[in-house]
N, C-alpha and C positions, 0 to 999 in steps of 0.2 A: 346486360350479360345473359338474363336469362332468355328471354326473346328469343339472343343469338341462337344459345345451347339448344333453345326447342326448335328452330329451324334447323339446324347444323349441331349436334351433338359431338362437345370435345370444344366446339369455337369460342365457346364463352370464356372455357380456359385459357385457350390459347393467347386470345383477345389481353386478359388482366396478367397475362406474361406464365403462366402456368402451364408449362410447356411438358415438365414432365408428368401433370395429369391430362391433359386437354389431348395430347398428339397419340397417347394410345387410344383413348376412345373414338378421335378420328379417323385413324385407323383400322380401328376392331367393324367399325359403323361400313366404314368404306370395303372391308375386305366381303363382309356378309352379304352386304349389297353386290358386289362380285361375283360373289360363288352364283348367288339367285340367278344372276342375267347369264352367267358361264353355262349355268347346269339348269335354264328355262326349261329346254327340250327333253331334256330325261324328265324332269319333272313334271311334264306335260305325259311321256311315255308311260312313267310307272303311275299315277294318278287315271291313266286310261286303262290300263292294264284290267283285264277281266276279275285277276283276284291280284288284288293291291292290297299286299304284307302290310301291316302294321309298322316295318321300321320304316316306307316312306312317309306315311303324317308322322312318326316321332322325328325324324331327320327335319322335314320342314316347321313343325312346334318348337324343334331345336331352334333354327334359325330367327322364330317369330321372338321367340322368349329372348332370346339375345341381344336383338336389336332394341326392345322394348327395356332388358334391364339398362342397358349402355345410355339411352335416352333419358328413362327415369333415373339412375346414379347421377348424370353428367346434371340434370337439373338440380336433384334433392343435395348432391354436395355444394353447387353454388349457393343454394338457400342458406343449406345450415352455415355455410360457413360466414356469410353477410350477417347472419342472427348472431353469430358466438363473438362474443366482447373478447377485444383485443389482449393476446397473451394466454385466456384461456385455454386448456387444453386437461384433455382424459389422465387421470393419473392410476387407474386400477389396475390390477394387475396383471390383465388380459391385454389392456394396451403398453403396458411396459412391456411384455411378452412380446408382443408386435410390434414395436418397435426394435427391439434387439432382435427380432428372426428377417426384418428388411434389412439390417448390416449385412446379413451374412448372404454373400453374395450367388456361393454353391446353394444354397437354399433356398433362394429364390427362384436359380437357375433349374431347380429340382419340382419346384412347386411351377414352371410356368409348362415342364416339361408335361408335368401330369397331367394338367390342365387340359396342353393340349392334345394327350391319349386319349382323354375320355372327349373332352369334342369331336376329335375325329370319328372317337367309335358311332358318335349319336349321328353321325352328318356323312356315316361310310356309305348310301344307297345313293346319295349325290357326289360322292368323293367318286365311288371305284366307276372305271369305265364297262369292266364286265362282269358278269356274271360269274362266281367262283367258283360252280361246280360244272358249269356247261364245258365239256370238250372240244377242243377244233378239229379240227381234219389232224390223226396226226401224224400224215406223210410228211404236210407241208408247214404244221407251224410248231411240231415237239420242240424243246431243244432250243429256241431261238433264243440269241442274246438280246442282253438289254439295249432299246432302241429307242427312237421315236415312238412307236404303232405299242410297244407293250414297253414299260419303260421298265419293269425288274425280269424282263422275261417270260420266258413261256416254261412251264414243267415238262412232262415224257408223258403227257397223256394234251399238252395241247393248251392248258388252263394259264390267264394270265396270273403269276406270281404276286404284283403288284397290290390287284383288287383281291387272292388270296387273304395276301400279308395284312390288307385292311380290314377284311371279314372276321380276319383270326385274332387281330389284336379285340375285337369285341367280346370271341369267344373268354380269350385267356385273361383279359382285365373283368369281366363279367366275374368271370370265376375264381380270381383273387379276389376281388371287392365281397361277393359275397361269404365266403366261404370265410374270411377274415372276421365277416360280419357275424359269424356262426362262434366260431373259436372266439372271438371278444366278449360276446353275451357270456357263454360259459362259461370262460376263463373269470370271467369278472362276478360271477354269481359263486362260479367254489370259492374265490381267492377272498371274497369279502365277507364269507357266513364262516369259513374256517378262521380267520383274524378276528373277527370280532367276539363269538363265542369262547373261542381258546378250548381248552382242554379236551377232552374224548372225539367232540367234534372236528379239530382242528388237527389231530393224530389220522383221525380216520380219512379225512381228506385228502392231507395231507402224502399220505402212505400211498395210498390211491394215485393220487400224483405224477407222486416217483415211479410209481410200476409200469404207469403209462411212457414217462421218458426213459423208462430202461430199454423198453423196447424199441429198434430202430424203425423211424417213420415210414421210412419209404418200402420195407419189405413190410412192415404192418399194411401200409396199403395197397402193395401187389397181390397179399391173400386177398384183403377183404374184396377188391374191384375182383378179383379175379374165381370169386364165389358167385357174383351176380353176372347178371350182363351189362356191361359198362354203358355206362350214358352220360350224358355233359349232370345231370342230376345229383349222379349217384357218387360221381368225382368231387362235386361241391359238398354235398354232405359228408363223406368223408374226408377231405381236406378238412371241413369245419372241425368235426370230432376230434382230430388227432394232431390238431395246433394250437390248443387252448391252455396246455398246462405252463408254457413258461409265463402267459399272461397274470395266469392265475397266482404264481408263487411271487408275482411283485405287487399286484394288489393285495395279498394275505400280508408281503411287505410293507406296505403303505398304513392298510387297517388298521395294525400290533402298534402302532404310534399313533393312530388317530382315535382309537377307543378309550383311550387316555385322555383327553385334552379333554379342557372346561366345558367345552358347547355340546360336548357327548353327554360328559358327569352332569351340562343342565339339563339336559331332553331327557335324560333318565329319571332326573326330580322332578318333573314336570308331568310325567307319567304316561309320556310315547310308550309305543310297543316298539320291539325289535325290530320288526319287518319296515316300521316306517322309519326309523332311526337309520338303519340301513341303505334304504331306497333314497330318504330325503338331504341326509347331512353327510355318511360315510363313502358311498359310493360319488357324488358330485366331486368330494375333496379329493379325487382317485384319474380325478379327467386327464390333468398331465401325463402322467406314466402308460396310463391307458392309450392316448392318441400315441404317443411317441411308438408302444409297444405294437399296436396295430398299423402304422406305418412302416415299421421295417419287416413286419411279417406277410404284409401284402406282397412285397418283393421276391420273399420268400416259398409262398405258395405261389406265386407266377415258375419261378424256377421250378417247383416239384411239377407243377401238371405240365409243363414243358418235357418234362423226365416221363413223367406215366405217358402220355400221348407219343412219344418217340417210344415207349417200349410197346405202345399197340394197346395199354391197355385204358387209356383215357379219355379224349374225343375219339367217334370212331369217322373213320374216312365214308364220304365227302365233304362233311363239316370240317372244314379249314380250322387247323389251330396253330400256334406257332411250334409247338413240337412236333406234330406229326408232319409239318411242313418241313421241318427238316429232316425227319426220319425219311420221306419221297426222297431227299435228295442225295442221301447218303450213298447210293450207287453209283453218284456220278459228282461226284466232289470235283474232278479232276476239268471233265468236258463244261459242264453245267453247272460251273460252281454259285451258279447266281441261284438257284433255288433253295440253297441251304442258309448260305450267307446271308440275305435281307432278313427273314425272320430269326433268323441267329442276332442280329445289329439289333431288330431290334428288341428281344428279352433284355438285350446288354444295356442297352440306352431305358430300360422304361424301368428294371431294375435299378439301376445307377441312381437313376433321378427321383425312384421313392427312397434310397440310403439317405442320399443328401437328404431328402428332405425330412428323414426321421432325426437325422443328426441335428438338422437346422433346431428344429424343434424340442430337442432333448436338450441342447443350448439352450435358446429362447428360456426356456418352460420352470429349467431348472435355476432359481437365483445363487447359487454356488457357481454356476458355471458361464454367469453374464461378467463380461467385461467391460 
């Protein structure tokens, strides 16, 4: 079986009847090999190109790394599983988690969805067929419907929609991922020094907090974007800033019960310092609420810079986003409705599918709410 798997990756499974591991790896194996012989020729063009971006080796790394994880998985799970004595199985509570989040069927459907947002983003230089900010003639190609030659269309300056809507999904998951990444660090540095301290500390933070969610997001962030000159930079840093606090008041949630328990009261007999009690035992036992917490807030910041870039003040044009790609279109809803509508479908689909998957996982995660 191995042999097979190192020849034909997926076939070893297939082979021992293991159909629903073996056939996606076959698959995943078959489709990359695909793309590569589909998209030779661009990738022979941008590889020649006089100045060759940096995303065509990360699009082609993408692809290397892919293949090589699909090969080495499909071998290293036949190993391990020939070594694991019959009946054995993981009983921690990372695999019980995992287990109960593959039941759930919208959450899978949510987690395959995402998966496949961020692959496309890394594989958009061999996905789109043109260039998103180059214009056509535009006597003759403004305004075109969705066809064969441009398959979501053409905008009112000429640009295919299509490879837009791929450029911009980089832009605005880029800019969720990070910016979530920014609000999670913080959130999770107030929420765990004011829980664990308690008293003066945990007022003053806490206060701080609330003053931050009194005031409403999105006009706190039309002043502050609209005091500098906006830039994809200065969106993700303030996104970060001003989504951290509801993170923060469910880890200060989580702390206020976990500075209590015996493994805290021994690290303190034992004569840890704060800072590492914090780093090494309080914050780890906080991963749950955290992951869940930063998974429906990604969805969340995808929506707001969708809103700032349609109000003008977030990517600025020519850089493709999915907001400002609607804000283009808003003039012609009616003639051209196809240049609002795809990047509209898809906020709707890439949001949708990080909810499920924060739901999935808020299930999963929490034992109160497994069935």
């Amino acid at each position: 079986m191995l042999v097979l798997s190192a020849i034909l990756p997926g076939a070893g499974h297939i082979a021992r009847g293991e159909w629903r591991k073996g056939l996606p790896i076959l698959l995943g194996w078959g489709i990359l090999l695909g793309l590569l012989w589909l998209t030779w020729e661009r990738i022979q063009a941008l590889l020649g190109a006089r100045r060759t971006g940096i995303d065509a080796y990360i699009a082609l790394a993408t692809v290397g790394i892919l293949l090589a994880l699909l090969w080495g998985w499909a071998l290293y799970d036949l190993r391990v599983r020939a070594r694991r004595p019959a009946g054995a199985r993981g009983d921690s509570q990372w695999a019980i988690a995992a287990r109960h989040f593959r039941r759930n069927k919208l959450a899978m459907a949510g987690l395959g969805v995402m998966l496949l947002l961020y692959l496309v983003t890394l594989l958009t230089p061999l996905l789109a067929p043109y260039d998103p900010s180059v214009q056509g003639d535009i006597v003759t190609t403004r305004y075109l419907a969705p066809g064969t030659e441009h398959w979501m269309g053409t905008d009112k300056f000429g640009r295919d929609v299509y490879s837009r809507v791929l450029y911009g999904s980089r832009i605005s998951l880029t800019i969720g991922f990070i910016a979530v990444g920014i609000a999670v660090v913080l959130g999770t540095a107030v929420g765990a020094v004011a829980g664990y301290f308690g008293g003066k500390t945990d007022s003053i933070l806490m206060r701080f907090t609330d003053m931050m969610l009194s005031f409403p997001r999105l006009v706190l962030l039309i002043v502050v974007i609209a005091l500098f000159t906006p830039s994809i930079w200065l969106v993700v840093v303030v996104l970060g800033l001003t989504g951290w606090m509801n993170n923060a008041r469910i880890v200060r949630g989580e702390v206020l019960s976990l500075r209590e328990r015996e493994f805290i009261q021994a690290a303190k007999a034992l004569g840890m310092g704060d800072g590492r009690i914090i780093l090494r035992h309080v914050i780890p036992n906080t991963l749950a609420p955290i992951i869940v917490s930063a998974t429906l807030l990604i969805g969340q910041t995808i929506l707001t810079e969708a809103a700032l870039s349609f109000l003008g003040l977030g990517v600025q044009p020519p850089t493709p986003s999915w907001g400002n790609m609607i804000s283009d279109g808003r003039d012609a809803l009616i003639n051209a409705w196809w240049i609002s509508t795809f990047p509209g479908l898809a906020i709707v689909f890439t949001v949708t599918a990080f909810n499920l998957l924060g739901d999935g996982l808020r299930d999963a995660l929490d034992p109160r709410l497994r069935i």
